[in-house]
C-alpha positions in Angstrom: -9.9 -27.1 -2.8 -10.2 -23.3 -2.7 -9.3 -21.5 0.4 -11.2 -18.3 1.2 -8.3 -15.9 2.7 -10.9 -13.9 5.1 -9.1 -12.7 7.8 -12.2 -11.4 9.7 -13.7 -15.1 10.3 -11.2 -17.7 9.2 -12.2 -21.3 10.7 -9.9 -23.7 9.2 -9.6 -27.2 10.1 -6.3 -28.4 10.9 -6.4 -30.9 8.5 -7.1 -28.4 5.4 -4.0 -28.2 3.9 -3.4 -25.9 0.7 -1.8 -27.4 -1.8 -1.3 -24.8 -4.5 -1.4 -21.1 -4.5 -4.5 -21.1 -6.9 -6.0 -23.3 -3.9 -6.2 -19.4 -2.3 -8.7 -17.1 -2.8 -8.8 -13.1 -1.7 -12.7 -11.6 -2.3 -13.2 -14.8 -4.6 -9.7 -14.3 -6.6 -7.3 -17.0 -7.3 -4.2 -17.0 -9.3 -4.6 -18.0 -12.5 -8.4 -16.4 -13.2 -8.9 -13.8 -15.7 -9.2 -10.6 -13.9 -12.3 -9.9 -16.7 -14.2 -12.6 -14.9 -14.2 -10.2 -11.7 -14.2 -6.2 -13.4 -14.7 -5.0 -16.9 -11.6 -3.8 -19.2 -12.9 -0.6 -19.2 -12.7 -0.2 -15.0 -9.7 -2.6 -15.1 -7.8 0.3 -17.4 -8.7 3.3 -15.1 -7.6 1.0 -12.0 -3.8 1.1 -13.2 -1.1 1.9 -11.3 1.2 3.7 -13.5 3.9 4.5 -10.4 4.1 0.4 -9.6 3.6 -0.8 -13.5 6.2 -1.4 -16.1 6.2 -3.3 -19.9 6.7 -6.4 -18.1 3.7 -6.4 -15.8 1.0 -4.2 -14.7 -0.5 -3.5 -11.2 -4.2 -2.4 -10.8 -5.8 -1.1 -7.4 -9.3 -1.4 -6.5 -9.8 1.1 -3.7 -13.5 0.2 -3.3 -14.4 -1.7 0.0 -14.8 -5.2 -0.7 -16.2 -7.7 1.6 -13.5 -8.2 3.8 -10.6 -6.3 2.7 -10.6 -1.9 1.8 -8.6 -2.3 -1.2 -7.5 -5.2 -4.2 -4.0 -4.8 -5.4 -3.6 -7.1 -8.3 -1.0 -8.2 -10.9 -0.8 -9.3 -14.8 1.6 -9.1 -17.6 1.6 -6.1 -19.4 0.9 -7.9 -23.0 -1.7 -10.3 -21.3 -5.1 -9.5 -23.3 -6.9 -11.8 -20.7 -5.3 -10.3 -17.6 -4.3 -13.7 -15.9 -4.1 -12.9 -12.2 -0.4 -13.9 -11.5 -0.4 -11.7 -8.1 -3.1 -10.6 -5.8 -3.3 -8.7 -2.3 -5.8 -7.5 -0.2 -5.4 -4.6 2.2 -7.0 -3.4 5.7 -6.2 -0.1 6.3 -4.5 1.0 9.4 -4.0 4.5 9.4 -0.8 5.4 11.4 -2.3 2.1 14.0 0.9 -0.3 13.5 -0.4 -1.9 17.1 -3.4 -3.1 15.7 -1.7 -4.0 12.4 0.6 -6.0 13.9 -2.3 -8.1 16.2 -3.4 -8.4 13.1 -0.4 -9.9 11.5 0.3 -12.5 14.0 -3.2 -13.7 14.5 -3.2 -14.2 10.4 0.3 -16.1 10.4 -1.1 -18.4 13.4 -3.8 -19.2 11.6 -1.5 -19.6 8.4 0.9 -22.3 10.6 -2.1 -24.2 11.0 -2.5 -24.3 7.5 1.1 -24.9 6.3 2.2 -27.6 9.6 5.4 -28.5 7.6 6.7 -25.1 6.5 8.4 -22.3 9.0 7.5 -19.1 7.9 10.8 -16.8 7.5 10.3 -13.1 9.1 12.0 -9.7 8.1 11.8 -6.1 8.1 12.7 -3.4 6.6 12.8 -0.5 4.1 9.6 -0.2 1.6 11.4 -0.6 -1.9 8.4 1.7 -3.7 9.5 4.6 -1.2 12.7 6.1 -2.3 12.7 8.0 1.1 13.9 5.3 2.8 10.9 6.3 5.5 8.1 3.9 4.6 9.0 0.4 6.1 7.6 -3.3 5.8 7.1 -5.8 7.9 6.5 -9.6 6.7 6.0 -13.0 7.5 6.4 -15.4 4.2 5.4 -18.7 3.8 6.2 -21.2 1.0 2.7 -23.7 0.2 5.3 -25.8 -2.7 8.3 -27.1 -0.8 9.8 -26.8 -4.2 9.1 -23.4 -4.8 12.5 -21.0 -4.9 10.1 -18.4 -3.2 7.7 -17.5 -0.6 4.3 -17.3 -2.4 2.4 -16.0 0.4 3.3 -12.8 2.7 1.6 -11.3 5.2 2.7 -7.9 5.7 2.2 -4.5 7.6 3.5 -1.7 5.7 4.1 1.6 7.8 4.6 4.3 5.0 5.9 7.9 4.5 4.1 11.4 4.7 5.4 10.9 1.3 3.9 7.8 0.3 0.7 8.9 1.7 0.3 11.7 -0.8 0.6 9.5 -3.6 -2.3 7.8 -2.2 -1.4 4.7 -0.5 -2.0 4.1 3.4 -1.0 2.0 6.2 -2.2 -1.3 6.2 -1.6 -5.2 6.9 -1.6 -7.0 3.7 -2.0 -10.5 2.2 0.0 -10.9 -0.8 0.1 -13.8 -3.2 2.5 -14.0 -6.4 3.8 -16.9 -8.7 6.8 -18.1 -8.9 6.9 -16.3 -12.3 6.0 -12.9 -11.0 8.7 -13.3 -8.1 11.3 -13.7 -10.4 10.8 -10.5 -12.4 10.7 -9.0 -9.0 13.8 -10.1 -8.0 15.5 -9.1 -11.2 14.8 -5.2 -10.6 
């Protein structure tokens, strides 16, 4: 079953119950699609995020406005000529608004307990690793959908970032992030 993650209407049963992170979708997206179903090579290529990407995996940002979220941030490995989606977010801006942000944030992870009955979210806050400032900083509610899993593969965050960060083009904003397993652990490693 195939969850749509729209934050603006989200009318979930209680007894829909996700049992996969590729059960997700954000603007149609799931883990495990091939990014060239959704964008050409061509605008997936100028979309790169050369400050985020390394040889192991590449991020690409999609600043257009989508249907319900302002910008697409999404993940594949590097070498990957298909671009398998192994991590995906989608952003609201809120420009210096961390009120609102944070409404936001809580009435997302309610509607995420409903989904995930079994499983407490875990919450922390704290430093932005991207901002070597120390200025920008996150705040995130994570919630595991395998019981198995060594990770959380779903965060919902508001990041307040830097005068700094904002002149390399990134903005305020309350996020839904998925990853793999696989992409979490390369994360961890750095």
């Amino acid at each position: 079953m195939k969850i749509l993650l729209t934050i603006f209407v989200l009318f979930f049963s209680s007894s829909v119950v996700a049992e996969d992170i590729s059960d997700f979708q954000i603007e149609g997206m799931s883990i495990g699609d091939s990014l060239l179903d959704y964008f050409n090579e061509e605008k997936i290529q100028k979309s790169i995020d050369n400050f985020q990407s390394t040889t192991e995996y590449t991020w690409v940002l999609f600043g257009e406005s989508f249907k319900t979220y302002d910008a697409l941030e999404i993940t594949f490995k590097t070498k990957d000529k298909n671009y398998i989606i192994e991590g995906i977010a989608g952003a609201i801006y809120y420009p210096n608004d961390m009120i609102n942000c944070k409404q936001k944030q809580t009435e997302v992870k309610n509607i995420f307990l409903d989904l995930f009955p079994l499983q407490k979210p875990i919450y922390d806050e704290g430093i932005h690793p991207l901002d070597t400032s120390g200025l920008s900083k996150f705040y995130r509610h994570a919630f595991a959908v395998n019981p198995s899993s060594p990770y959380y593969e779903i965060m919902v965050n508001c990041f307040d970032l830097s005068k700094e960060m904002e002149k390399k083009g990134y903005q305020d904003s309350f996020n839904i992030i998925i990853h793999t397993n696989e992409l979490d652990d390369y994360l961890h490693s750095i």
